[in-house]
VEXSEPA-674231 format. One record per residue: x, y, z of N, C-alpha, C, O, CB in turn; residue number from 1; residue in three letters. Coordinates in steps of 0.02 Angstrom, whole numbers, plus 50000, padded with zeros to 5 digits. Glycine has a CB too. Example, Ala and Ser with C-alpha at 12.3 -4.5 7.8 and 13.67 -1.06 7.14 Angstrom:
<kenus>
[[50660, 49716, 50390], [50615, 49775, 50390], [50660, 49835, 50390], [50712, 49834, 50423], [50565, 49776, 50452], 1, "ALA"]
[[50642, 49888, 50354], [50684, 49947, 50357], [50645, 50002, 50394], [50670, 50057, 50402], [50704, 49970, 50286], 2, "SER"]
</kenus>
This chain:
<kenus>
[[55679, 59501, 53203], [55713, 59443, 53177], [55739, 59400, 53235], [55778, 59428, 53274], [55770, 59464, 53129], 1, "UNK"]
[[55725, 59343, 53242], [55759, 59310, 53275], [55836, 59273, 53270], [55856, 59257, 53214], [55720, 59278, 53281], 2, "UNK"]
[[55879, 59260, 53330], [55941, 59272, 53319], [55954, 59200, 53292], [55916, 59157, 53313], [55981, 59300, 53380], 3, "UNK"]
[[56005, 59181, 53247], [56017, 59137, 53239], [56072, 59094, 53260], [56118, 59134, 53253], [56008, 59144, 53201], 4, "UNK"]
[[56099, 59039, 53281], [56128, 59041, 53300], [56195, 58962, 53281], [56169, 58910, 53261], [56091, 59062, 53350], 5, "UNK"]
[[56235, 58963, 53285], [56291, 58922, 53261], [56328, 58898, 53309], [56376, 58926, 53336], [56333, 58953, 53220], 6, "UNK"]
[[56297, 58819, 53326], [56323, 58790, 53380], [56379, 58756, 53378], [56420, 58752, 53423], [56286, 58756, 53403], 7, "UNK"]
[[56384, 58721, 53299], [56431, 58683, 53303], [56507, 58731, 53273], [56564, 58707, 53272], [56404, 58617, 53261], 8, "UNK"]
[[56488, 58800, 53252], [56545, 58827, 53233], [56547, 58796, 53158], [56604, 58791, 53135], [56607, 58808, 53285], 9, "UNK"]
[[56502, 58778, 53121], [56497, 58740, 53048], [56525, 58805, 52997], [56563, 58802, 52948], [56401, 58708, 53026], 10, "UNK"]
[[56489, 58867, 53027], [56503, 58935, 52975], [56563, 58980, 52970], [56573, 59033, 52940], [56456, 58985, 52989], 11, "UNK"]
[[56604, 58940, 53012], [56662, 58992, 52986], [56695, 58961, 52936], [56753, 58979, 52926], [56717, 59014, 53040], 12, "UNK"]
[[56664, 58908, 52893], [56719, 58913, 52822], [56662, 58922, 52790], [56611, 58927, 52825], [56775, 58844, 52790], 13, "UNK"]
[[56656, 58927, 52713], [56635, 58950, 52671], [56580, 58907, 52629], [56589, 58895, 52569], [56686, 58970, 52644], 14, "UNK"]
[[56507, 58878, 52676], [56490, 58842, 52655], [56445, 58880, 52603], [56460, 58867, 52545], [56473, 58801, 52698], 15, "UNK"]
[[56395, 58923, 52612], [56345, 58942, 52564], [56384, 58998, 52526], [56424, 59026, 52564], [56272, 58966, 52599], 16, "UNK"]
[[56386, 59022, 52461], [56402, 59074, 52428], [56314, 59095, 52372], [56269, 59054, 52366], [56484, 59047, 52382], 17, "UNK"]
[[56313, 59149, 52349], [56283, 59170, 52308], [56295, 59220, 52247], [56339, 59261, 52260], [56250, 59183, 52339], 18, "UNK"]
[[56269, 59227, 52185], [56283, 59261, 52136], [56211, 59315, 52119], [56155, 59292, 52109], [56305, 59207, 52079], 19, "UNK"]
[[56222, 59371, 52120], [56175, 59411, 52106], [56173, 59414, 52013], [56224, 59409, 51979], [56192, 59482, 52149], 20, "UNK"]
[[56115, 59420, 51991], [56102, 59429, 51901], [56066, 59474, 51891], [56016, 59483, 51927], [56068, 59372, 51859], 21, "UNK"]
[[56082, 59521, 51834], [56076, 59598, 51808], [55991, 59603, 51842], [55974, 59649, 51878], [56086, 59610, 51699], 22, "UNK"]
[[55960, 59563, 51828], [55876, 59585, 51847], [55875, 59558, 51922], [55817, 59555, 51944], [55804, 59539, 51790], 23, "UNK"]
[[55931, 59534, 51972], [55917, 59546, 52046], [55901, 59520, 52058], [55865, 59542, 52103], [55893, 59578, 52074], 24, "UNK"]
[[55889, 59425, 52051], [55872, 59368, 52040], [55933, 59342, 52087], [55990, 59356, 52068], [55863, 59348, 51962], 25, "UNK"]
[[55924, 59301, 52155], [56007, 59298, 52173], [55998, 59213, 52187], [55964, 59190, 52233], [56040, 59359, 52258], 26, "UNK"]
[[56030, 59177, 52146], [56067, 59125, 52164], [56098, 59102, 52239], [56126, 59148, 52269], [56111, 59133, 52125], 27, "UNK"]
[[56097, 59046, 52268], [56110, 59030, 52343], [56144, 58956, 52323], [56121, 58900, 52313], [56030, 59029, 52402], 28, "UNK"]
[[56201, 58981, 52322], [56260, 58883, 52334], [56262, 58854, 52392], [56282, 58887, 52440], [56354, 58881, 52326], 29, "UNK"]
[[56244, 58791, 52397], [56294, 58767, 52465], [56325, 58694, 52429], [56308, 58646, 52395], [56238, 58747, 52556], 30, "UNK"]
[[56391, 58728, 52469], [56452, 58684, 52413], [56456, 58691, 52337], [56471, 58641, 52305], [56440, 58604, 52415], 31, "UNK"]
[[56442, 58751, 52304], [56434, 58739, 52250], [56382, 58731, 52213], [56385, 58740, 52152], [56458, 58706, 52245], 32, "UNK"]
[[56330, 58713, 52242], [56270, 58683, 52205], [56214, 58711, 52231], [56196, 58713, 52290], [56264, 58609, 52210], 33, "UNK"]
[[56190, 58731, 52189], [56127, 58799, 52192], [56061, 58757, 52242], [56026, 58708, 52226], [56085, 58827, 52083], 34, "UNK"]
[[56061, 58789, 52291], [56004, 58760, 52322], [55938, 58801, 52335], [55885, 58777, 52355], [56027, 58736, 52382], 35, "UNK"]
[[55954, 58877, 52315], [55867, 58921, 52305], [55886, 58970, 52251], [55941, 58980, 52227], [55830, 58977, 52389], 36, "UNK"]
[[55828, 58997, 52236], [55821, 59068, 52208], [55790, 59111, 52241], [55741, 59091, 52273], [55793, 59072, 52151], 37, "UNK"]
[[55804, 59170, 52244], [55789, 59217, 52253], [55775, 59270, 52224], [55821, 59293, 52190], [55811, 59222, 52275], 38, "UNK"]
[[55692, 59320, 52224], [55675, 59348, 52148], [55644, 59396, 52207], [55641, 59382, 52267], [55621, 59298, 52074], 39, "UNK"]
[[55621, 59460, 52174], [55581, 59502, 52202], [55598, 59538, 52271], [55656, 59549, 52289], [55527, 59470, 52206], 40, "UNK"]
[[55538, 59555, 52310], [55560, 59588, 52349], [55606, 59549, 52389], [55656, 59579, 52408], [55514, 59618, 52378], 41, "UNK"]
[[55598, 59480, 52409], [55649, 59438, 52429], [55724, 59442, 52421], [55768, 59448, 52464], [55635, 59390, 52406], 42, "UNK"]
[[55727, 59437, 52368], [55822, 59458, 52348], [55832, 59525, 52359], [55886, 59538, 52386], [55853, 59449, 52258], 43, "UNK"]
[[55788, 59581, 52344], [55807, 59646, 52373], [55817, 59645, 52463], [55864, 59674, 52490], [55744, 59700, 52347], 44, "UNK"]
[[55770, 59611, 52499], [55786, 59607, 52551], [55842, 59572, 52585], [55870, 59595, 52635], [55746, 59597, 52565], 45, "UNK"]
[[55858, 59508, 52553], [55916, 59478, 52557], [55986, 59505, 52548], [56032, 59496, 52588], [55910, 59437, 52521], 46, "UNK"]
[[55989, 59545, 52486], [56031, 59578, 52469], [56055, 59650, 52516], [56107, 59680, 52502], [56010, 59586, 52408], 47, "UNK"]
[[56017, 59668, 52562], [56007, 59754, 52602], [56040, 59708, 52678], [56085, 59738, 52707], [55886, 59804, 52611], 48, "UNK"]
[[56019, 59640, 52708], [56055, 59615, 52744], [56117, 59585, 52737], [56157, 59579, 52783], [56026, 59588, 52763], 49, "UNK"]
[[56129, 59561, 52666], [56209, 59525, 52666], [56258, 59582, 52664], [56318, 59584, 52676], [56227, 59473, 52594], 50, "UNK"]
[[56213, 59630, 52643], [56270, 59680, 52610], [56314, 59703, 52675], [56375, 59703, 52667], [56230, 59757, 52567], 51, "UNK"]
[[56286, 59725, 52743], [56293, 59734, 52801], [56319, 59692, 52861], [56332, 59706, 52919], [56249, 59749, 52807], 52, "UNK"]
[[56320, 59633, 52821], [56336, 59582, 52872], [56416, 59570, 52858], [56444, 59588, 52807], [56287, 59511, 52864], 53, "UNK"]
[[56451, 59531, 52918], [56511, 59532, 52910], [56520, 59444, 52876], [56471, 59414, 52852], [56548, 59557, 52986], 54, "UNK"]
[[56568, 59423, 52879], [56583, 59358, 52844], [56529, 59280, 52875], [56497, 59242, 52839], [56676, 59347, 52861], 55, "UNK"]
[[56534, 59277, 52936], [56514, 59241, 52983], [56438, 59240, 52975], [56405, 59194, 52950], [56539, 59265, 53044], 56, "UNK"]
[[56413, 59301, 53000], [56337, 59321, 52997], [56309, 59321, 52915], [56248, 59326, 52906], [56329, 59405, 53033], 57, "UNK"]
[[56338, 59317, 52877], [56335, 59305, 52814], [56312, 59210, 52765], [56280, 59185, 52720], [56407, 59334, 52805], 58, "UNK"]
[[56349, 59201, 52807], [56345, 59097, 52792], [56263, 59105, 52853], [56212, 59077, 52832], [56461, 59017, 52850], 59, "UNK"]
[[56260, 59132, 52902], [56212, 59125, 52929], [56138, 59149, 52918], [56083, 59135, 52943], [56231, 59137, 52969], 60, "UNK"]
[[56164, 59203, 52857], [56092, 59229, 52831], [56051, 59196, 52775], [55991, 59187, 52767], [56100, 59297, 52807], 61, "UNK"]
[[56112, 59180, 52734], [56114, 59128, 52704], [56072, 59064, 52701], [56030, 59046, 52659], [56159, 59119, 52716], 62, "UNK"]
[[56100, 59027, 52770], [56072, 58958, 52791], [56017, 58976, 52824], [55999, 58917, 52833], [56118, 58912, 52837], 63, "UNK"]
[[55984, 58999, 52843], [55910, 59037, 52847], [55875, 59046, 52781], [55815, 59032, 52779], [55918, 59112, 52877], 64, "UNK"]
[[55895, 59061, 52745], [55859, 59089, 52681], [55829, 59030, 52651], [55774, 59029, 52622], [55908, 59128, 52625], 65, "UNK"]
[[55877, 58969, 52664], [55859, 58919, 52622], [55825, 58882, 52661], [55780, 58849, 52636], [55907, 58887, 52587], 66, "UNK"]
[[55833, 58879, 52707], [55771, 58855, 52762], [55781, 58782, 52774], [55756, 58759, 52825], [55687, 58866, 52733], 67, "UNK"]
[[55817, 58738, 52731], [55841, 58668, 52738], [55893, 58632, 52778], [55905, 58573, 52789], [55856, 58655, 52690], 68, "UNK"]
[[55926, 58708, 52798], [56012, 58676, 52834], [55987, 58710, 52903], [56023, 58758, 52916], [56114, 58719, 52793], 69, "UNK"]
[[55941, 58703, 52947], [55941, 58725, 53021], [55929, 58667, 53055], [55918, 58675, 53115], [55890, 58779, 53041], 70, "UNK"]
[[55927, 58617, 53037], [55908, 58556, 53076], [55974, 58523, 53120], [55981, 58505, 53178], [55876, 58498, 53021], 71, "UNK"]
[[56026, 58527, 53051], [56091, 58492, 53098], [56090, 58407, 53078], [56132, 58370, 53104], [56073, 58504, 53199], 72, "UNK"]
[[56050, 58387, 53039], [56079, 58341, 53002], [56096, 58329, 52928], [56088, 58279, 52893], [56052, 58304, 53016], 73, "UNK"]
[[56115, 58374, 52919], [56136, 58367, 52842], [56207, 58344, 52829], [56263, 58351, 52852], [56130, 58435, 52806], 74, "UNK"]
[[56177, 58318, 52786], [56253, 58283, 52756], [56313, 58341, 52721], [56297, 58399, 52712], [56229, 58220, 52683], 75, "UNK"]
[[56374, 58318, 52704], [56419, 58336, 52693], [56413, 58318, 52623], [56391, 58262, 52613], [56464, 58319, 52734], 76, "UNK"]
[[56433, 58364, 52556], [56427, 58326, 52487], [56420, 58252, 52473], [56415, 58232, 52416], [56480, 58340, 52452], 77, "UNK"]
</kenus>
């Protein structure tokens, strides 16, 4: 895996959150507003790294997953 990395310090508040559902299907927020799904072996794998990760490395596994927020220009809501 390659390391990821957080230049501007954007991840120490609480931008992406997610909700796991009974069949393991996991939901991905940023700000609130669902920006992937996650189904299959994918969310099982997702799920075996967040579980392990601490708060920080967490918003960062996150913003990887969704593959849209590594550029560094995204807007703010």
């Amino acid at each position: 895996m390659n390391p990821i990395e957080d230049k501007r310090n954007k991840f120490e508040e609480q931008i992406f959150s997610y909700k796991v559902t009974k069949d393991n299907k996991v939901f991905i927020y940023w700000y609130k507003k669902q920006v992937t799904i996650l189904k299959g072996k994918e969310s099982i794998m997702f799920l075996d790294r967040i579980t392990k990760a601490d708060f920080k490395e967490s918003q960062l596994i996150m913003a990887k997953v969704t593959g849209n927020f590594k550029h560094g220009n995204e807007r703010k809501k």
